[in-house]
N, C-alpha and C positions, 0 to 999 in steps of 0.2 A: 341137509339142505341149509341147516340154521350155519354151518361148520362154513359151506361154501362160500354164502355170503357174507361175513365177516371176514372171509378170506380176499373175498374181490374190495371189499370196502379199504380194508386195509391197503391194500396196494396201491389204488385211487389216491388214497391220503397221503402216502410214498412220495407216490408221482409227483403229486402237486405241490406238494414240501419243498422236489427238490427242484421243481420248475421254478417254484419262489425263489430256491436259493441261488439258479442258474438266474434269474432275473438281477440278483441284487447282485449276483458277481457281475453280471456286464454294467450295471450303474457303476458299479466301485471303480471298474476297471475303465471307466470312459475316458478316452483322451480325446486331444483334438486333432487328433492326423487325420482321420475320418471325415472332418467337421468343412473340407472344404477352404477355400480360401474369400479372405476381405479384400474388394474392390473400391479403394476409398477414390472419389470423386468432388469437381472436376476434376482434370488433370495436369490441370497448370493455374495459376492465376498471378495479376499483377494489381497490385495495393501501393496507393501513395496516401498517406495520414494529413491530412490539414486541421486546420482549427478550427474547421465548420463540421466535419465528418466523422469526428471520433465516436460520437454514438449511432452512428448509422448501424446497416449491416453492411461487412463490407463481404460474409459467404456464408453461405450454410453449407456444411461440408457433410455428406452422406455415405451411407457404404451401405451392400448388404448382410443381414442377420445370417449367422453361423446358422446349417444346418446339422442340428445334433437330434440323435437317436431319441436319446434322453431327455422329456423337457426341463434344461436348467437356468437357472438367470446368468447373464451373460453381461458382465459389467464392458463398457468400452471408454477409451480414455485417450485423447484427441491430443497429440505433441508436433511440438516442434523444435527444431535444432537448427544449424547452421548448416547449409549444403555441405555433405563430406563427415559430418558431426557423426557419433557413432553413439549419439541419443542417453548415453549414460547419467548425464544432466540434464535430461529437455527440459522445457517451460510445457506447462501444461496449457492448453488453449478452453478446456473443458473434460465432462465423464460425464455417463450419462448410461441407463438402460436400453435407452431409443437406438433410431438408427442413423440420427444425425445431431448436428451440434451449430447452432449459429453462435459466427464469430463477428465480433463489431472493428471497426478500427482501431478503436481505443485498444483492447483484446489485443491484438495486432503490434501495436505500437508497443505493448509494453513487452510482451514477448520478446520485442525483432531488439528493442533496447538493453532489454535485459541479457540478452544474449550477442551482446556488444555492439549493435547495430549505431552507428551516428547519424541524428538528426539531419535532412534534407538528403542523406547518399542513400541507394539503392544498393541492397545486400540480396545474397541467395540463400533462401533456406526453404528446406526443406519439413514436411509435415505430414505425419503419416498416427492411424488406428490402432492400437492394441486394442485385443476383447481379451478377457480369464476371464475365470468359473471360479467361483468361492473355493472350491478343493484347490488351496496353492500345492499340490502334487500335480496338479495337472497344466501340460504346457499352453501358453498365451498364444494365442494365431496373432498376427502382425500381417498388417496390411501391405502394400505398395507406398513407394513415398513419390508425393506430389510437391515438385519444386514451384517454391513460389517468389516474388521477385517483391520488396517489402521495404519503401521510402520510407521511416520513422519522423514521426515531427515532436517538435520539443513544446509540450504542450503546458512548461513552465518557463517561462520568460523575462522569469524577475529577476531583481538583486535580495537578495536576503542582507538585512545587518545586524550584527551580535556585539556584545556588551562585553568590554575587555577594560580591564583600568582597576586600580586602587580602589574605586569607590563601588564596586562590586564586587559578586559572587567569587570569580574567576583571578581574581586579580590580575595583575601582569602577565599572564599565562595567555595565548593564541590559541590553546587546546586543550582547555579545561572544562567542558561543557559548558560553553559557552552560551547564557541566556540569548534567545531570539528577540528580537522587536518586533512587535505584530505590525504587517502593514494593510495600508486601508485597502478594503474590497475593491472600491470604486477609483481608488489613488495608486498608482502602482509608485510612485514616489512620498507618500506618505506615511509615516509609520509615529506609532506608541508604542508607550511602557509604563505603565503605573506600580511603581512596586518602591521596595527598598535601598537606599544609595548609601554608603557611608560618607561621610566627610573626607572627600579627598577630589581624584581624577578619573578621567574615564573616555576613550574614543570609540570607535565603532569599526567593527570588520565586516566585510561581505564572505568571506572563506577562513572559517577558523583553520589552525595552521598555518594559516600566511598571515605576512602584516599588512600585504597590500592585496587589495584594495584597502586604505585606511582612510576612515572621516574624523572629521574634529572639526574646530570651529576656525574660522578665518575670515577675519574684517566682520566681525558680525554675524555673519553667517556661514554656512557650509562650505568645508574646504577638504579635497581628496585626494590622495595621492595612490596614484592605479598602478606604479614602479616604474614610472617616466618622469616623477615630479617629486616635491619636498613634504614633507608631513607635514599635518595642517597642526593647530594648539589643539590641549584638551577643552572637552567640554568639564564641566564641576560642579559639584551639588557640595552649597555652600557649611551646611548642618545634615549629621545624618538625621535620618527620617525619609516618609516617603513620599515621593515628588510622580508629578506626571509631564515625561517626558514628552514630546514631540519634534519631530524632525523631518526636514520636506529636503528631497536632495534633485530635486526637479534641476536639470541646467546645468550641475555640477561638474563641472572637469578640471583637469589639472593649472588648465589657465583662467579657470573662469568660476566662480560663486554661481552664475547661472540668477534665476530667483530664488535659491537655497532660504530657507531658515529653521530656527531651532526655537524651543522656549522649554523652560525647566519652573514646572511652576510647583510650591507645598500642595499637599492634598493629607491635610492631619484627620482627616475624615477618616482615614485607611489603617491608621494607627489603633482604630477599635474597630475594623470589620470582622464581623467571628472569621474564628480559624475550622476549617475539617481535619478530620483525622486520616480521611483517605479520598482522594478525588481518580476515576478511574473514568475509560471511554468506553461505549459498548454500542451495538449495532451489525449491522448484515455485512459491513465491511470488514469485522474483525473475527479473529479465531474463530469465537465460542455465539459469534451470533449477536442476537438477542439475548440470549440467554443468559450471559453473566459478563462483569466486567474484567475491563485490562488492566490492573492499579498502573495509574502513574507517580513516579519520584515526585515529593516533594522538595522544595529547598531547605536545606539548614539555612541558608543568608536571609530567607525571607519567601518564609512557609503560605505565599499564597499565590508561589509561582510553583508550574507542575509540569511535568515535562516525558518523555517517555523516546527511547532512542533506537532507530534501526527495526522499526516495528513494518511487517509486511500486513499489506492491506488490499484488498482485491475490491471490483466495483461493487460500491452499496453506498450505505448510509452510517453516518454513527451521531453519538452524540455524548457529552460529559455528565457524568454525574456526581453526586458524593454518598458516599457511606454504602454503597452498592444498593440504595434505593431509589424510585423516582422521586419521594420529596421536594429533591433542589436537582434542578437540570438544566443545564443551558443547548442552545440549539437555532443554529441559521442555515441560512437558505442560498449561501456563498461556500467552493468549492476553493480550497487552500487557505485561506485565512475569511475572518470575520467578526462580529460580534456574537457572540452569544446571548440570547435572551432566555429569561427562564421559563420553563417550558416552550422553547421557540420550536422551528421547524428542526426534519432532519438536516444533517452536513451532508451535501455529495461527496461521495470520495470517488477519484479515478482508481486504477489499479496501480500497486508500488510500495516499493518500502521505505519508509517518510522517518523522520526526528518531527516529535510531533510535540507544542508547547501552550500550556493554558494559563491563565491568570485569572482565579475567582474574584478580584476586587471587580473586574469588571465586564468578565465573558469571554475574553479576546482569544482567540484560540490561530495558530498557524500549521499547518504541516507542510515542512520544508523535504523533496524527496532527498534521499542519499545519493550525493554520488561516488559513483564506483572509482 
């Protein structure tokens, strides 16, 4: 009797072994042919970007969850391309476990640009779901594409100008990475530089690579020549050392000074500001987060200008530090350029990938987007 039931036990235990291992071969073997198909939603929409709307919502785009046997997590990840696009490069819109993604205009805007779209024209593209499963042996289900119809606005509207001349970093070069001028938050024609000048010459570009747009001085004041006109004089920093630039190009055109002016005043205060050994930016808009810093370049011409180039940057926040501690930090509460106060607020940052330029003597920080 003792014989028989050891006999049935044993086969019990058999059974169950091999139901376990019939269990784990259908986990192993799961694919997603099974899984049904993604309904991404709505199924059309039309987006125009202005300068009052980029943070709105301009969709929350939804689909439903894969039905799988197995319960696995199911990552999904929300693109877009260019109507006809064959999605090899999309711009990503979002990723996400849920079953939806809200997209803002801003989102929108930089996507539709990034993927060549021009400010004020209406373009077609297209925007569709992928799901996978952590196992990359197993294939991605792929949604339906929802064509969407997508005005982009150019949500930078400045001039940028940059330091070309003898008596700077760059010298005579158009394309040497070329120092920014930070301009005023509140002044779209106002701009700084406090930093180092050699003894010599020096104008001003709005497109490094080109020479025109070029500024310089003329009758006193600002004078430009946009490639319909004559180049203006240098401006000049009489002794090297370092000076605090200022320049207002308010009015300026090829026939006119406008209310233009300049002043180049000493600032020997700056000649014993400590130096850092490393100034880097960090925040929710970059790589790694909060988490740890970006190092920016400093200059060999004049170590307390810092700079950092073609850096991608998604919506958040950042802010400058040194020596990858909070100690010394500067931080405003102005999107594209500003002052920086120590321990100030965050920066907003839109989404993009920016030349981004700071100066510790006095906070001033810019990021200029790239263009393509």
């Amino acid at each position: 009797m003792k014989k028989i039931s050891i006999l049935i036990l044993s086969f019990l235990a058999i059974a169950a072994f091999t139901a376990c291992e019939d269990n784990d071969s259908e986990e192993f073997t799961l694919n997603t042919a099974n899984a049904g198909e993604i309904v991404l939603a709505p199924g059309t929409g039309s987006f125009e970007v202005t300068e009052t709307n980029t943070d709105d919502l301009a969709e929350r785009f939804s689909w439903n969850a894969l039905e799988l046997e197995v319960p696995v997590q199911v990552n999904y990840e929300l693109q877009m391309d260019v109507q006809g696009g064959d999605f090899t490069a999309p711009q990503v819109l979002g990723g996400t476990t849920e079953n939806n993604i809200p997209v803002t205009y801003d989102m929108l805007n930089f996507a539709a640009t990034e993927l060549g779209g021009e400010a004020t024209v209406a373009s077609n593209y297209s925007i569709r779901v992928i799901a996978s499963l952590a196992d990359p042996s197993l294939e991605p289900v792929v949604s339906n594409l929802v064509d969407v119809v997508i005005v982009p606005f150019s949500s930078y509207p400045f001039t940028d100008l940059f330091l070309v001349g003898a008596a700077t970093a760059p010298g005579w070069s158009n394309d040497n990475d070329n120092p920014a001028l930070f301009r005023d938050p509140a002044n779209e024609n106002l701009y700084y530089y406090t930093g180092f000048f050699a003894a010599d010459q020096f104008k001003l570009l709005s497109s490094p690579g080109f020479w025109q747009p070029q500024y310089g001085e003329r009758n006193g004041a600002v004078g430009v020549n946009d490639g319909a006109g004559s180049d203006p004089n240098t401006f000049a920093a009489p002794t090297a050392g370092y000076y605090d630039f200022v320049v207002d190009i308010t009015g300026v055109t090829n026939d006119s000074e406008g209310s233009s002016s300049f002043s180049m005043t000493a600032n020997a205060a700056a000649a014993s500001a400590p130096t850092y050994a490393t100034v880097g930016y960090i925040g929710s808009s970059t790589p790694d987060g909060w988490n740890s810093d970006q190092d920016m370049v400093q200059s060999a011409f004049d170590p307390h200008q810092w700079s950092a180039r073609d850096v991608t940057l998604v919506t958040g926040e950042l802010k400058f530090r040194t020596d990858n501690d909070w100690g010394t930090n500067w931080g405003s509460d102005t999107e594209f350029t500003g002052v920086g106060a120590i321990n100030g607020a965050n920066i907003p940052v839109a989404p993009g990938t920016y030349d981004i330029f700071f100066n510790d003597l006095d906070g001033r920080y810019i990021l200029i987007p790239v263009q393509d």
